[in-house]
N, C-alpha and C positions, 0 to 999 in steps of 0.2 A: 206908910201907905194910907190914904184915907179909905175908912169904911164906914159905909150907910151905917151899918147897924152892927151888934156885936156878935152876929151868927157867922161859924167859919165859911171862912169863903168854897165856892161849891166847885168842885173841880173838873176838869175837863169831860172826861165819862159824864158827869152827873148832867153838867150843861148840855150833850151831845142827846143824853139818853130824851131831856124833854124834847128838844128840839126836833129829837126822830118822834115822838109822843104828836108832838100839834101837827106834824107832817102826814102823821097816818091821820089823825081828827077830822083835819083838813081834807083829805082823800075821800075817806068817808063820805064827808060831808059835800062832797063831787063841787067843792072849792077850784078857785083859777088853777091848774096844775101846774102853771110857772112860779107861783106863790107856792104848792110844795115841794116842790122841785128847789127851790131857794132854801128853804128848812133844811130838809136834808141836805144840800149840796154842802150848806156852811157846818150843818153836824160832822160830816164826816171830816172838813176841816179845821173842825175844832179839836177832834179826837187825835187827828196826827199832826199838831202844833208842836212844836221840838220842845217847848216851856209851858207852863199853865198860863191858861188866859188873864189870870189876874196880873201876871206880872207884864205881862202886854198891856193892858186895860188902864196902870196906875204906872207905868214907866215912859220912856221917853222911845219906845220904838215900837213901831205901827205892830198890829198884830197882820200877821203873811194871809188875810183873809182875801182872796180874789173874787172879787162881784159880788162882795158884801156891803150895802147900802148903809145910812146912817140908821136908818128904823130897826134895822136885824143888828145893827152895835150896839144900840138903845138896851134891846132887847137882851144882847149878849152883858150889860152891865146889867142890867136886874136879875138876868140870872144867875150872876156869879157871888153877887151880894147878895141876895135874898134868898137863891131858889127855886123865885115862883119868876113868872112874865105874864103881864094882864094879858096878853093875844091868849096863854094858854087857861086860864082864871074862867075867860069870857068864852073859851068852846068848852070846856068843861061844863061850865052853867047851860049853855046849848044844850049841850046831847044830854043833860040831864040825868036823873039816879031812873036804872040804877047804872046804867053804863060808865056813868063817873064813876064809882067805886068799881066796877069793873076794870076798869083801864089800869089802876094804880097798880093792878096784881100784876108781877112780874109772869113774864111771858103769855098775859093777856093781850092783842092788838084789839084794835078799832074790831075787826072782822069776826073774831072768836067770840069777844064780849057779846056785838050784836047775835049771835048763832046761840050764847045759852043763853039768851033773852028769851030770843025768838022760838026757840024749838027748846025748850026747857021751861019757860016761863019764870024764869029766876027774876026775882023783883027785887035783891037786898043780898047782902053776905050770906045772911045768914040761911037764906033760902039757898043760896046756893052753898053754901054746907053739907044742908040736907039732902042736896041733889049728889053730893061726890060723896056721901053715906050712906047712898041707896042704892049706889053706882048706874046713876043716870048718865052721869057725863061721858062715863068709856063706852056708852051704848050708842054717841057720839060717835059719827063717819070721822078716824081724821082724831081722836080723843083716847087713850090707853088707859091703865091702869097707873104707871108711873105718874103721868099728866091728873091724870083724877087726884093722884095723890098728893101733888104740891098744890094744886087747888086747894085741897080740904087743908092742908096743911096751913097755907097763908090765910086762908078762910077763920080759919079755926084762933089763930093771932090776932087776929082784926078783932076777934069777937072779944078775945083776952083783953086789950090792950083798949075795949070799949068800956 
């Protein structure tokens, strides 16, 4: 099998999970909604493809994508080699920090990030640490105390692992 580079190839969830990722950016960012509507549609068919996309991608049988264009195959090859896709590189650098570092936290969307920006005033991780160790964020309409606590918790990793 050829590969770009020598990083394991990224597998279906992982490629689905960006895909939903620039679909919500996109939304956000009140983008053409037929452009996220595409994102998503091919995430979800990438997630129930009976084999992993790489063995579609580097074999000799189409992958069962339906009204998948060549740019979203493109797409689907850098993701599966690499990880990254410049579409999502290029709205990351858009929305800027700190909402970029917000998005990568698991069960942050596009909508929650913007909310402890905006009514929290969180500008960094580590600001918002402090916000889930004061318990600002369960003062949050919509925000618990479990939810506070995987925040602080991945919050708190980022910081380790800086």
């Amino acid at each position: 099998m050829p590969r770009v580079n020598e990083t394991p190839y990224a597998t279906n969830e992982e490629v689905a999970h960006v895909l939903f990722k620039v679909a919500s950016i996109l939304e956000m960012l009140q983008e053409n909604p037929f452009r996220v509507r595409a994102y998503r549609r091919t995430a979800i068919q990438v997630l129930l493809l009976p084999k992993s996309l790489i063995e579609y991608l580097t074999g000799d049988e189409p992958a069962p994508l339906f009204g998948v264009g060549e740019r979203m195959r493109a797409h689907l090859w850098d993701l599966v080699n690499t990880g990254q896709v410049g579409v999502y590189e290029t709205l990351m650098d858009e929305v800027g920090e700190p909402l970029a570092s917000l998005l990568s936290f698991h069960g942050v969307g596009p909508k929650t990030a913007i909310r402890l920006v905006r009514e929290l005033g969180v500008g960094s991780v580590d600001e918002l640490a402090q916000a889930a160790r004061e318990g600002r964020i369960q003062a949050l309409r919509g925000f618990g105390p479990k939810r506070e606590a995987r925040i602080l918790e991945q919050a708190l990793s980022r910081a380790e692992a800086a």
